[in-house]
C-alpha positions in Angstrom: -56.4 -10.6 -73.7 -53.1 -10.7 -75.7 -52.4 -8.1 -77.8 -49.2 -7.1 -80.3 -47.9 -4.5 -81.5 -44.9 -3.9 -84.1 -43.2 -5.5 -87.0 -41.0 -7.7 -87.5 -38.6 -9.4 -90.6 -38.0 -13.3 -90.7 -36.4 -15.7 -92.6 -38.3 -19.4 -93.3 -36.2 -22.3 -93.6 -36.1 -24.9 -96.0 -37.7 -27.1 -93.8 -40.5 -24.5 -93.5 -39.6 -22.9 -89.6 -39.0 -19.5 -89.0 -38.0 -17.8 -85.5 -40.8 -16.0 -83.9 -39.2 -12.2 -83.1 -37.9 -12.0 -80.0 -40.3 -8.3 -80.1 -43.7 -10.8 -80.4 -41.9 -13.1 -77.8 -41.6 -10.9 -74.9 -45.6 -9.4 -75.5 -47.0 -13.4 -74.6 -48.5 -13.9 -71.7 -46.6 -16.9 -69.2 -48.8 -19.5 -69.5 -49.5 -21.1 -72.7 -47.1 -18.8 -74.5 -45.9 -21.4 -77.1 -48.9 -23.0 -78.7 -50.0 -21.7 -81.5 -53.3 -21.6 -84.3 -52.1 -20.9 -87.5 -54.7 -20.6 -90.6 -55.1 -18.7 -94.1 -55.9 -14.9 -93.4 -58.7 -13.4 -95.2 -55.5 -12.0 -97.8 -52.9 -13.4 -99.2 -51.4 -14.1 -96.1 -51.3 -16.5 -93.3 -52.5 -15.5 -89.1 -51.5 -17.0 -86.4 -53.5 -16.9 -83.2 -52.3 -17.5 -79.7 -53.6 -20.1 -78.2 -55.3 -17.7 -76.3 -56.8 -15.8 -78.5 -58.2 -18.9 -80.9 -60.0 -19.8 -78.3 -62.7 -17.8 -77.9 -63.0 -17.3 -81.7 -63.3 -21.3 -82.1 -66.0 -21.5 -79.4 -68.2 -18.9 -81.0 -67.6 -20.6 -84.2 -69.0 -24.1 -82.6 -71.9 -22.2 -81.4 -73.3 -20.9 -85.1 -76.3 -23.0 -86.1 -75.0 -26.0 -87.8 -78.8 -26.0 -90.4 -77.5 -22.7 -91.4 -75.4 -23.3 -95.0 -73.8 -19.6 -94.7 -72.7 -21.1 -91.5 -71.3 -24.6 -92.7 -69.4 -22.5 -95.5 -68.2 -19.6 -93.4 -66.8 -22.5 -90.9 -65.4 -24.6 -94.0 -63.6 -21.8 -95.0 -62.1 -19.9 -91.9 -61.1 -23.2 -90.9 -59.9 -24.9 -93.5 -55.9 -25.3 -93.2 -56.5 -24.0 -89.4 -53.0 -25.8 -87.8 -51.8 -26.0 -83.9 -48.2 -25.4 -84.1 -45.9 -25.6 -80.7 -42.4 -23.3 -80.7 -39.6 -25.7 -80.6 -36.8 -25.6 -78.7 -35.2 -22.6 -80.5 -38.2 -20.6 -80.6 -38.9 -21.4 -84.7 -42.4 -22.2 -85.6 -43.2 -24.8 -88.5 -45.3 -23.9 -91.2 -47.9 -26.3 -93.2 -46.7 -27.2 -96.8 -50.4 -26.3 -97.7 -50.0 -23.0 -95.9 -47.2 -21.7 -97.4 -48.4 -22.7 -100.8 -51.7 -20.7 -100.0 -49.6 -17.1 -99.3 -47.1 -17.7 -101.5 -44.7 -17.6 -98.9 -40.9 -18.9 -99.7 -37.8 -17.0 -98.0 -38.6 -13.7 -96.8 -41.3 -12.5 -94.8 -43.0 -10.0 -92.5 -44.9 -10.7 -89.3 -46.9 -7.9 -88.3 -49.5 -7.4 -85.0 -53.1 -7.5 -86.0 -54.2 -6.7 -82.6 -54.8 -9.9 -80.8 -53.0 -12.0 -83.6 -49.9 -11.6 -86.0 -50.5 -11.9 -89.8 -47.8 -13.3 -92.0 -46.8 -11.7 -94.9 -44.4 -12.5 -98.3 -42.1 -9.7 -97.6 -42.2 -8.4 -101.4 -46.1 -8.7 -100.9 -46.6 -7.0 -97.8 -44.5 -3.9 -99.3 -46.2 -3.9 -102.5 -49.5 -3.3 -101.0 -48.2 -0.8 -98.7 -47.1 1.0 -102.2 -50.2 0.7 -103.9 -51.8 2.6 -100.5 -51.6 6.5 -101.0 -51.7 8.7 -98.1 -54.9 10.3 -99.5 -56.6 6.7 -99.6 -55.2 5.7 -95.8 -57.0 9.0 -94.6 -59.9 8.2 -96.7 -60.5 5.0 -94.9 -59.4 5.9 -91.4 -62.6 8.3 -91.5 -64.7 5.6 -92.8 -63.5 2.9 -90.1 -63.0 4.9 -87.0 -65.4 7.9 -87.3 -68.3 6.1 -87.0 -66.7 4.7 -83.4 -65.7 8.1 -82.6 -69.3 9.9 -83.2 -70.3 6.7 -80.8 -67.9 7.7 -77.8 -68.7 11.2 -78.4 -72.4 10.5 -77.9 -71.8 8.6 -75.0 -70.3 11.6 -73.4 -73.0 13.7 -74.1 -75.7 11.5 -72.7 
């Protein structure tokens, strides 16, 4: 499975490329290591998926129950916009017109690991939501998220 981890600053072009980080670069698997999924992320920013890890999240999609209309709008949604994009020869990645558009997304920007994926951010964006997150509230949440995981391993070492 491919996983990232860090943060990186870009610059897009005005044709729309931008240079993948030489940091994201070097955490790709061999194979396959240039073809990309890109698609709206569930903010105001964009995702882009490995081939490798699209995959697997488009084949459990085509396995929902088409007669299901939660289903058929879930899938309209999630994939609406959903681009394969290649690196080009100088390792820049070009971004759909309609994507851009969707996060706002002009000079500056921030890619950042999402585990198996890296989200895409407007850099002024991406900070200003990191400034309207106190430390109080991070704490807050990280006991909501992970406890419940933790009280699970726990349990599984007691039993």
């Amino acid at each position: 499975m491919v996983s990232f981890i860090g943060e990186y600053e870009s610059t897009i072009d005005t044709k729309g490329r931008f240079l993948l980080p030489s940091g994201f670069k070097r955490q790709l698997p061999g194979e396959e290591s240039s073809s990309f999924v890109i698609n709206r992320g569930f903010e105001k920013c964009l995702t882009l998926y490995p081939i490798q890890s699209w995959k697997p999240i488009f084949k459990d999609i085509s396995q929902l129950n088409d007669f299901d209309p939660k289903v058929r709008e879930f899938r309209r949604f999630f994939l609406n916009g959903a681009t394969q994009v290649e690196l080009d020869s100088a390792g820049r990645l070009l971004l759909p017109k309609n994507l851009l558009d969707h996060a706002s997304l002009e000079k500056d920007i921030v890619l950042v690991s999402a585990v198996s994926k890296i989200e895409i951010w407007d850099k002024i964006k991406y900070q200003q939501f990191f400034e309207s997150f106190s430390p109080e509230s991070f704490s807050s949440l990280a006991n909501e998220v992970m406890n419940p995981k933790i009280d699970n391993l726990s349990a599984g070492r007691q039993g």
